[in-house]
C-alpha positions, 0 to 999 in steps of 0.5 A, a space after each residue: 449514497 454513492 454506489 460503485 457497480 462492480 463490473 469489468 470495467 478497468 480499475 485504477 487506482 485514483 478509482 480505488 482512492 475514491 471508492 474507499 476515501 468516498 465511502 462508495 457502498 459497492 454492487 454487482 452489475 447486471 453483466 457481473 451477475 451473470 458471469 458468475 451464475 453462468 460460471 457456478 451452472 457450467 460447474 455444476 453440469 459439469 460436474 454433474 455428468 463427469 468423474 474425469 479429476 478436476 484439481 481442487 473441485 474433486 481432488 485434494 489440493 497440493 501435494 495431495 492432488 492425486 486424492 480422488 474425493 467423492 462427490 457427496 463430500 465436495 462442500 466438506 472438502 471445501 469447509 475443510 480447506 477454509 478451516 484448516 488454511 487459517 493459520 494466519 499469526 503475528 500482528 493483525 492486518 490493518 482494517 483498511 487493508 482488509 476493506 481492500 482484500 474484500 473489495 479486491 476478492 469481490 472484484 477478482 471473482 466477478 470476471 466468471 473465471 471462479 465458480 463461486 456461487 452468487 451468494 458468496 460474492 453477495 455476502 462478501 459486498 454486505 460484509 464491505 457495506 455493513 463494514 464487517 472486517 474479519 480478522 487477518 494476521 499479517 503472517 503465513 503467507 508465501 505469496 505463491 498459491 495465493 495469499 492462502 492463510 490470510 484469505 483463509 481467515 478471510 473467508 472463515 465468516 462466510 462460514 460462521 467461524 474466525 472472528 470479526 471487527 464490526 463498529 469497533 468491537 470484535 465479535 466471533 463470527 457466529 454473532 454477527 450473522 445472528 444480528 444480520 440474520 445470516 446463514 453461514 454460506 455452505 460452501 460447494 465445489 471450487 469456492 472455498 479454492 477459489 476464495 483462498 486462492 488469489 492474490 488480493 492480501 498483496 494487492 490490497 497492501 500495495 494499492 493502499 500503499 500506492 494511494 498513500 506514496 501518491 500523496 507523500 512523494 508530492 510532499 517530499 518534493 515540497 518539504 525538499 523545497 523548504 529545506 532547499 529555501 531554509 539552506 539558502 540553496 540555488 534554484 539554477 540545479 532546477 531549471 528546465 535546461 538541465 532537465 531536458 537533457 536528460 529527460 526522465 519524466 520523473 526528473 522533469 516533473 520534480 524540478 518542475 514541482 520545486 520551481 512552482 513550489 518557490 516562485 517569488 521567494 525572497 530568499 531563494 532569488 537572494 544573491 548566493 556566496 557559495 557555488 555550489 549546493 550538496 546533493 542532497 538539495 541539488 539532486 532533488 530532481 534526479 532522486 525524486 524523480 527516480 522514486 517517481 518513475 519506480 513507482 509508475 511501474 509499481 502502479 502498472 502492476 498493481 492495476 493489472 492485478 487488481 483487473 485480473 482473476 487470479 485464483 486456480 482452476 480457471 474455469 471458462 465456460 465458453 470455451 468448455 475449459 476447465 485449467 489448473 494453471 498459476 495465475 496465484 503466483 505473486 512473483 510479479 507483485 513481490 518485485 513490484 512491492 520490493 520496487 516500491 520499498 527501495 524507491 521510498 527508502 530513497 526518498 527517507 535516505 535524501 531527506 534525512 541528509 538535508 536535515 543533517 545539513 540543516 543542523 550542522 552549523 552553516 550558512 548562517 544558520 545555528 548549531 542544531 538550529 537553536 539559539 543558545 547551542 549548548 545549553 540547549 541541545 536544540 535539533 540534534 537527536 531528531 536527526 538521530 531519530 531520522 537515521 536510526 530510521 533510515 538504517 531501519 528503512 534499508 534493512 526492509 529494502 533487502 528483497 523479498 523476492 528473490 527469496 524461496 523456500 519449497 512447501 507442500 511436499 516439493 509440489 509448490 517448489 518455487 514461491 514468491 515472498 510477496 506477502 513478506 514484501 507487502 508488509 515489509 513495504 508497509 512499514 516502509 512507507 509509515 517510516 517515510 511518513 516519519 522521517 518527511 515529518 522531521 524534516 518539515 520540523 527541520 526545515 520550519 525551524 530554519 526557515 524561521 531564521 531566515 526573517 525578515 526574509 519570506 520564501 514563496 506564498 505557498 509555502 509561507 502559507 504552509 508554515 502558517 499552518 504547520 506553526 498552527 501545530 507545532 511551534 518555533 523551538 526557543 529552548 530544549 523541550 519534549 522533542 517526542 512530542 513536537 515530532 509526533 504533532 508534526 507526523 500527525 499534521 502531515 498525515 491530517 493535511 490534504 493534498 488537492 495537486 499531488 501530480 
């Protein structure tokens, strides 16, 4: 069984992907135990020997900061916080983005900056071993005071209350730690503050969504390729030259990926009649490698806030400091993630006009990439499909962020949207996986009237499999179903270079 310690030590997200795509169990270390016991004692003498108003420990929250609560009612204080928070509605979280908010919640408060008790952190690891997924709604975020309706559901568990996903089945809350012999966590001073309070509802979106763009950016590069073959596009836009004078990493590596991708293709190193090649094939570089780049900053974000304590108060013991600051606020990750939604519309933009080309009747190639068009209406209505998608795409992309809307009596008066960002950006990427899924069907099909002539051993072996699943198109079928075959075959297929 592989064990993942948490600890202080840096996170990335090739890390992450390995965690959750390896089944890692996760622990506390030694130095993380620690932390988080020397934190909770430093709060409970601290509040031991004070009445001075700490926001959150002894106060109300928001707007009702100034409501001193006594201290005989702390944990009720913090119970009511969790309970009357979770109003989440809408759509339910995906489950592996909640293993996300829980591994990312455990590793946010492990730092010592949270006052939580040792176990709370440790009934949270059991619900991620025993995968024990509660409940969460994708909506009632503003992504300003931490994710707090999404993170109220999160936590409703560890108090025996909400609901869970346990072995495929929903149970209430109450049930499974009857079957776990599990006492619901009585919550004391700050926790249930510290667990709604945080960022871990966006963080988990966009690092799920980072692991997934990783593997379809190199797929666009190499189902670009096809298309660029199955055009009998020109290889000179591609050659290292151009690239260097204008020496955008992203740039440099997509045309480098295309060059690798058709080496020793008959049919690109044919001799060509046309000059010139539409952008759509020609600027695969210069497109690409602008989402490339946009993403690298996306992943500095990410990375950052995945390492970071993002709750509030921050307590440091050390220092005998207790602050109310807004380490919650989401405004770096909703630009992030509205970056992440602009760049891959991108991608599904280029790669819907190459189909259009693909269909439109040139280059040797049949009208809608069928034999008999007109009494077979062959590939029309998948390109169709791909821009009704597209347009969809370009309306998620309108940001979120520069959007606001004041809440808790004017107290919390600027807030980020980042939530709407995430899932925003979430729907997004599963329209990119639709739309590079009709391409390749696109790009297979006229690829196919391109024979005797092979394009490059890769990708003729990519083929190979692909028609293993989807087959030449001879006359008008059920196009529902080849796209869908063709979605799924992307999605079960597994990229071993994705740099």
């Amino acid at each position: 069984m592989n064990i993942h310690y948490i600890s202080d030590q840096k996170l990335d997200i090739d890390t992450v992907k390995t965690i959750l795509h390896e089944d890692y169990q996760l622990a506390l270390s030694d130095d993380a135990k620690q932390k988080i016991v020397t934190c909770r004692n430093y709060l409970d003498a601290k509040m031991a020997e004070s009445d001075e108003p700490i926001y959150g420990i002894n106060t109300g929250f928001g707007s009702l900061y100034d409501r001193a609560i006594s201290k005989n009612n702390l944990s009720t204080l913090q119970k009511n916080l969790v309970m009357s928070h979770a109003c989440g509605t809408g759509d339910e979280v995906p489950l592996e983005i909640v293993k996300l908010m829980i591994f990312l919640k455990i590793q946010s408060l492990s730092y010592g900056n949270s006052g939580v008790q040792l176990t709370t952190v440790e009934r949270l690891i059991a619900f991620y071993n025993n995968a024990i997924f509660p409940q969460i709604f994708q909506l009632g975020s503003l992504g300003a005071s931490g994710d707090l309706a999404p993170l109220a559901h999160l936590a409703l568990p560890l108090i025996g209350m909400g609901k869970v996903y346990y072995e495929g089945e929903l149970y209430e809350a109450a049930e499974i730690n009857k079957k776990f012999a599990w006492e619901p966590i009585v919550l004391q001073s700050k926790e249930g503050l510290a667990l709604l309070n945080g960022t871990q509802f966006m963080a988990a979106y966009g690092t799920y969504l980072l692991i997934e763009a990783k593997k379809y950016v190199f797929l666009a590069d190499f189902i670009g390729a096809i298309s660029l073959d199955a055009y009998d596009g020109r290889i000179e836009p591609f050659h290292p030259k151009v690239h260097e004078i204008r020496a955008h990493k992203g740039q440099i590596d997509t045309a480098k990926n295309v060059r690798d991708i058709l080496e020793g293709s008959e049919i690109i190193n044919q001799q060509k009649v046309h000059v010139q090649d539409p952008y759509s094939f020609r600027c695969i570089p210069q497109v690409h490698g602008a989402t490339k780049d946009a993403l690298d900053y996306v992943q500095q974000v990410f990375e950052t806030e995945i390492n970071s304590a993002t709750d509030n108060p921050n307590i440091f013991p050390e220092d005998d400091l207790i602050i109310s600051a807004g380490n919650f606020h989401g405004q770096p990750l909703a630009i992030a993630l509205d970056v992440f939604s602009i760049a891959m519309a991108e991608l599904g933009s280029i790669s819907e006009r190459r189909v259009f080309r693909l269909i439109s009747g040139k280059r040797d190639l049949p009208s809608f990439l069928v034999k008999e068009p007109g009494l077979n209406s062959g590939f029309m209505i998948p390109q169709y499909t791909a821009a009704s998608i597209v347009g969809q795409n370009k309306q998620f992309a309108v940001p979120a962020s520069t959007d606001s809307i004041p809440s808790s009596q004017g107290q919390e008066d600027h807030v980020s949207m980042g939530a709407n960002a995430a899932t925003k950006a979430y729907r997004v990427m599963e329209n990119i996986k639709r739309i590079m899924a009709i391409e390749l069907f696109n790009g297979a099909q006229a690829l196919d009237f391109r024979r005797p002539l092979k394009s490059s051993v890769v990708v003729e072996d990519f083929i190979a499999s692909y028609r293993a699943s989807v087959d030449f198109v001879t006359n008008d079928k059920l196009m529902h179903d080849e796209i869908e075959k063709s979605i799924a075959f992307l999605e079960n297929i597994a990229v071993e270079d994705e740099d």
